[in-house]
C-alpha positions in Angstrom: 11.2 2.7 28.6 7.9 2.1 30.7 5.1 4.3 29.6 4.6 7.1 32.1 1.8 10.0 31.4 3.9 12.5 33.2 7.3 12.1 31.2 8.2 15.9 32.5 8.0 15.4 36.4 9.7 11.7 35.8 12.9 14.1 34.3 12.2 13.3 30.4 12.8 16.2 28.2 10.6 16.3 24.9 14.3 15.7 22.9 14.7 12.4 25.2 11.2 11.3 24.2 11.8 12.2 20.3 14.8 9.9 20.5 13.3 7.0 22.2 10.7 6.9 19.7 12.8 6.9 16.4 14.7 3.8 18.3 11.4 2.2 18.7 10.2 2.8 15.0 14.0 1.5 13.8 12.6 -1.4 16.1 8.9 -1.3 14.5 10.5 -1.3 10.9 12.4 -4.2 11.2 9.6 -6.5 12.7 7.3 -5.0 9.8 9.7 -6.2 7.0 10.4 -9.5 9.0 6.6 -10.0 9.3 6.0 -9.1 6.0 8.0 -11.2 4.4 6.2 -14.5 6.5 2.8 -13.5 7.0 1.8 -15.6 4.1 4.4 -18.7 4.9 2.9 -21.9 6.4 3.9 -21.2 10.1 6.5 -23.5 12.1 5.3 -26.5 13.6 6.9 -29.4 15.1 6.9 -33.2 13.7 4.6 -35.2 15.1 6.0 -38.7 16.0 3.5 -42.2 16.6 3.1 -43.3 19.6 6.2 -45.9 20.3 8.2 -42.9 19.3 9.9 -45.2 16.4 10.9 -41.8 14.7 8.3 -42.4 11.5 5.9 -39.5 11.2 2.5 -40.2 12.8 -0.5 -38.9 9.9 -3.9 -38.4 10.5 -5.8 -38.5 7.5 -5.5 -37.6 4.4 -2.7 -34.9 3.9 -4.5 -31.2 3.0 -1.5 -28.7 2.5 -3.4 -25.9 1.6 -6.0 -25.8 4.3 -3.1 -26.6 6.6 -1.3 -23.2 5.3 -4.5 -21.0 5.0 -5.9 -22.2 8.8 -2.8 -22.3 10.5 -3.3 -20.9 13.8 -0.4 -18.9 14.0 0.0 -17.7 10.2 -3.9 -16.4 11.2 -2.4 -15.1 14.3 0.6 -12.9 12.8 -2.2 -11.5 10.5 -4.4 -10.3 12.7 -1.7 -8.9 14.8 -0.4 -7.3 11.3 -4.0 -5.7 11.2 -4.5 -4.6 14.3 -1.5 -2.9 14.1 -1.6 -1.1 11.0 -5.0 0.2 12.9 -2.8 1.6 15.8 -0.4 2.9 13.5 -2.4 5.5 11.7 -3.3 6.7 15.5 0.4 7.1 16.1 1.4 8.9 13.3 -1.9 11.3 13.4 -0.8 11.6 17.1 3.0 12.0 15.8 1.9 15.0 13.0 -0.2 16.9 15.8 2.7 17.4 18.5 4.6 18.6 14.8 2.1 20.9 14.1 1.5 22.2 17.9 5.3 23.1 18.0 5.4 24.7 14.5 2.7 26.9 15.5 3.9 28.0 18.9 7.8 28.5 17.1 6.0 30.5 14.5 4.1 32.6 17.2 7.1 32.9 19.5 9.3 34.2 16.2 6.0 36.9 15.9 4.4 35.0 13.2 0.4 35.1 13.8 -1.6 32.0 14.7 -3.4 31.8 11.9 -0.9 32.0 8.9 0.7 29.1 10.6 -2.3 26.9 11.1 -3.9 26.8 8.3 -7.2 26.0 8.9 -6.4 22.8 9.4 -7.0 20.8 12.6 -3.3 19.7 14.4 -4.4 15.6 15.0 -4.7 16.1 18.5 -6.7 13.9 20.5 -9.0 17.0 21.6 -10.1 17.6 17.9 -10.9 15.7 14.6 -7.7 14.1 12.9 -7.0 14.8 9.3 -6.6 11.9 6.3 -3.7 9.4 7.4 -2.6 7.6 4.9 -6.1 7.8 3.1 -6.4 7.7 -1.1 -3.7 10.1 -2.6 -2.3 11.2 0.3 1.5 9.9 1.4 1.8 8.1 5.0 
């Protein structure tokens, strides 16, 4: 789905939405345990060959398997991608837990409940207020 900022008037209900994003997390889950699991693997790279392409495998130098695993351009690559995306993460799921909280309090005020007992004190994660600790020190997520 192409990311629209007015999912309403394109015809997307909020149940629509919900189920496109667990799909997309099923998707996310699967390329974090696949990425996981290679992150710190030498990354592929193809043989190099000599010149009159005899089939023998051209070297340059002295062979350095370690600095070839730990500065291997796309090993480095994945990792930074796996960083920046944790980063994003912890905005999506403080994004996630404010819409949750939002809804619980209007359900609880709709069913006669007042705002307050609800709520908390705390702030919902929206982006119009401060979020609360995502996945901080002794706290789950």
């Amino acid at each position: 789905m192409t990311y629209s900022p007015n999912h309403v008037a394109d015809g997307h209900q909020l149940s629509h939405l919900a189920y496109v994003l667990t799909k997309d997390v099923e998707d996310l889950c699967r390329m974090v345990d696949i990425c996981s699991d290679v992150a710190d693997m030498p990354g592929r790279r193809p043989d190099v060959v000599d010149a009159e392409r005899t089939g023998s495998q051209a070297t340059i130098g002295p062979s350095r398997p370690t600095e070839d695993i730990a500065l291997n351009s796309a090993r480095l690559l994945l990792q930074s991608e796996i960083s920046t995306s944790t980063a994003y993460m912890v905005h999506a799921i403080t994004y996630v837990r404010g819409v949750t909280a939002a809804l619980d309090r209007a359900l609880s005020t709709w069913e006669g409940e007042s705002p307050d007992e609800n709520h908390g004190g705390h702030d919902d994660g929206r982006p119009d207020g401060a979020a609360g600790n995502v996945g901080g020190a002794g706290t789950p997520g």
